[in-house]
C-alpha positions as CSV (number, residue, x, y, z in Angstrom):
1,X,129.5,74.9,103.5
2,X,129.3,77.6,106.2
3,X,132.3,79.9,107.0
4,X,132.8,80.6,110.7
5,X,135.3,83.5,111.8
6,X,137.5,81.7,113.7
7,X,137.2,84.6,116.8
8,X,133.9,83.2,117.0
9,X,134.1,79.8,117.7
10,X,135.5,80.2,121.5
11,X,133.0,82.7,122.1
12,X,129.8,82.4,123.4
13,X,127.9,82.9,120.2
14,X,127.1,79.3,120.1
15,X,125.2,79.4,123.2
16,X,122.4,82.0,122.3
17,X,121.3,80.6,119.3
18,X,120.3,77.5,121.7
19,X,118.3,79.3,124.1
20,X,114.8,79.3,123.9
21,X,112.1,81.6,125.0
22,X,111.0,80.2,128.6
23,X,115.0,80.2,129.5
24,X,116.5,83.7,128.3
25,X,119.7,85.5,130.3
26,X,118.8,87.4,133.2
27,X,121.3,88.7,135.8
28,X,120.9,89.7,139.6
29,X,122.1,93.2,138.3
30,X,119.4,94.2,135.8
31,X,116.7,93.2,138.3
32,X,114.8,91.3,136.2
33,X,114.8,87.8,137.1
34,X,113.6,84.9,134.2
35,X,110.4,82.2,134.9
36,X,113.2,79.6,135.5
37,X,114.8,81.6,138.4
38,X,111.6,82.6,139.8
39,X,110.5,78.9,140.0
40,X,113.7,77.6,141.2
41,X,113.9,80.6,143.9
42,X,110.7,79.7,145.0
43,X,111.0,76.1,145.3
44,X,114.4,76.7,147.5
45,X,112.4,79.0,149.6
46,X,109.4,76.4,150.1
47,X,112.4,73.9,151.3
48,X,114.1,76.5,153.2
49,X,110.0,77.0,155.0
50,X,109.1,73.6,155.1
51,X,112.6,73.1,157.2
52,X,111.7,75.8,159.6
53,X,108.0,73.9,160.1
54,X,109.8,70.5,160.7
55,X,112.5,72.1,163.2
56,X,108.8,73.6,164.7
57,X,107.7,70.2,165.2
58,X,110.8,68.9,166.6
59,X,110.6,71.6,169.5
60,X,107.2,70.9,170.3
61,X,107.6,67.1,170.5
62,X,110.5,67.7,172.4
63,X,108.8,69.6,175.1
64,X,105.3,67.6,175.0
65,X,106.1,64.2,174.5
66,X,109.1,61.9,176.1
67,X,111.6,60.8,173.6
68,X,113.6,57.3,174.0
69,X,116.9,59.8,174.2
70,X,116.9,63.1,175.4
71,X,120.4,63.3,173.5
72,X,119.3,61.9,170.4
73,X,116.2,63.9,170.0
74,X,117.9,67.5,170.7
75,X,120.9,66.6,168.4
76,X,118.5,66.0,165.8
77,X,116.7,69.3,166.5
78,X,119.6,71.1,166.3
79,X,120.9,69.2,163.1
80,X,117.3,70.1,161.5
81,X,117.8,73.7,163.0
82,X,121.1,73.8,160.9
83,X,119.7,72.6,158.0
84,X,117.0,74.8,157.9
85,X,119.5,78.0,158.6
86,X,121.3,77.0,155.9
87,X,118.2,76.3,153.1
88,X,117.4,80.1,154.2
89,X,121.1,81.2,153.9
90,X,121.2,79.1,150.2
91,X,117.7,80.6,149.0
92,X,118.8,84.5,149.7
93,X,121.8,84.0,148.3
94,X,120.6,82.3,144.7
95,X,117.9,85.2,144.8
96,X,121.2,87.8,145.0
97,X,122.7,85.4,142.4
98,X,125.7,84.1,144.3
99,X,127.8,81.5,142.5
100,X,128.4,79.0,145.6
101,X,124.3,79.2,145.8
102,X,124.6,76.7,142.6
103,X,126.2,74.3,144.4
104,X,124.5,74.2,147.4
105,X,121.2,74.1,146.1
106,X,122.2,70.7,144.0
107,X,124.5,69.5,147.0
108,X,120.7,69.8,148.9
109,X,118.3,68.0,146.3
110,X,120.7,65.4,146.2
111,X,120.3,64.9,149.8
112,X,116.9,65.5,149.9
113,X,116.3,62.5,146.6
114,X,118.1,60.3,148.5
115,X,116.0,60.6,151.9
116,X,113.0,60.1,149.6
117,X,114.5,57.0,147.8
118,X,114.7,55.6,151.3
119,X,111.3,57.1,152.3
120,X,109.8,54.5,149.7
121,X,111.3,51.7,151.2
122,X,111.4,49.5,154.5
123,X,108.3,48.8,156.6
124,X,107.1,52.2,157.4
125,X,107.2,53.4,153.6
126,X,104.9,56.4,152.8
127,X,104.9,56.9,149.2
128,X,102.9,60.2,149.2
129,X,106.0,61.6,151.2
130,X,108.3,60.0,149.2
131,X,107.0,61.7,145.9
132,X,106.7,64.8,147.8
133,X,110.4,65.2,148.3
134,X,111.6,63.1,145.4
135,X,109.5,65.9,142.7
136,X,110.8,69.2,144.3
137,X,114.1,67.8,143.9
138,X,114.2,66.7,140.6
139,X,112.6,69.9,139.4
140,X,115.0,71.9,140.8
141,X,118.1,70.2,139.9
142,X,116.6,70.7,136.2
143,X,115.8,74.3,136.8
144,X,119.4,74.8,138.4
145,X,121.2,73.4,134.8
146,X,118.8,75.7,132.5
147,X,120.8,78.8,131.1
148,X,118.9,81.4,132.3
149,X,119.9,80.3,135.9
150,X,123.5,79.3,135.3
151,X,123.6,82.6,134.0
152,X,122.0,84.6,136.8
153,X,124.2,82.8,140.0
154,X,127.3,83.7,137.9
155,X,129.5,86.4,138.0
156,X,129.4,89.7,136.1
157,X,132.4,89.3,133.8
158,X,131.8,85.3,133.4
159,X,127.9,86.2,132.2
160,X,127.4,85.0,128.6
161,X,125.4,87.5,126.5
C-alpha cells in the first residue's frame, strides 16, 4: 500500500503523471506553443479563412446573379460576414491563449457538426461536404479537451505545472 501526503491529493500532481509526450503544458507566456495547440490554432484559422472565402462568394453572387430575395440574400451575407469576423476574432485570441477562446471554439464546431449532419441528409445531400465539415470539427473539439491546450487558453495562476 502506497502512502500519499495528504497536501498532495488536491494538487495537481495527479495530472502530470497522465500526460503523455504529444500533449505536454505550454503556455502563451513562455512562447512555446505544443503540436496540439499548433494543430488546433491552425484548424481555427482554416475555418476562420474558409469563412472569409464563403462571405467572398456570397458578394459576388450577390452582385452577378439575381437572388429570389434581395433581403434574404444580404442578411445572409452579412450573418456569414459576422461569422467569419468572429472565427478570426476566436482564432487570435486561442493563439494569445485567452480563456473565453475555449468556449467559443467548441460553441463553433458544434455548430459547424450540426450543419454537416444536415448536409448529409435531404435531397440535395453532398456527402463529400458533409465529411469536410463534420472531420474538422470533431478534430478540434478533441484537440480543445487535450491538456496541453486546456492548459495554454488558461490563466497564469490557474496553469497546472
Amino acid at each position: 500500500m502506497v502512502a500519499y501526503p495528504p497536501e498532495s491529493i488536491n494538487s495537481f500532481v495527479w495530472d502530470i503523471s497522465v500526460s503523455n509526450r504529444f500533449d505536454t503544458v505550454s503556455s502563451p507566456e513562455s512562447g512555446k506553443r505544443t503540436r496540439a495547440v499548433l494543430l488546433t490554432a491552425a484548424l481555427i484559422g482554416l475555418e476562420a479563412v474558409a469563412l472569409v472565402v464563403v462571405v467572398g462568394t456570397l458578394v459576388m453572387d450577390l452582385f452577378t446573379l439575381r437572388p429570389d430575395s434581395y433581403p434574404s440574400a444580404i442578411a445572409l451575407t452579412v450573418l456569414a460576414a459576422l461569422a467569419a469576423i468572429w472565427m478570426i476574432a476566436v482564432t487570435v485570441a486561442f493563439w494569445r491563449g485567452q480563456p473565453w477562446s475555449r468556449a467559443a471554439a467548441v460553441t463553433w464546431q458544434v455548430l459547424q457538426g450540426a450543419v454537416a449532419i444536415g448536409v448529409f441528409q435531404g435531397i440535395f445531400a453532398q456527402p463529400a461536404i458533409g465529411w469536410a465539415l463534420l472531420a474538422p470539427a470533431v478534430a478540434v473539439i478533441i484537440l480543445l479537451m487535450t491538456r496541453s491546450v486546456v492548459d495554454h487558453s488558461r490563466r497564469p495562476e490557474q496553469t497546472s505545472s
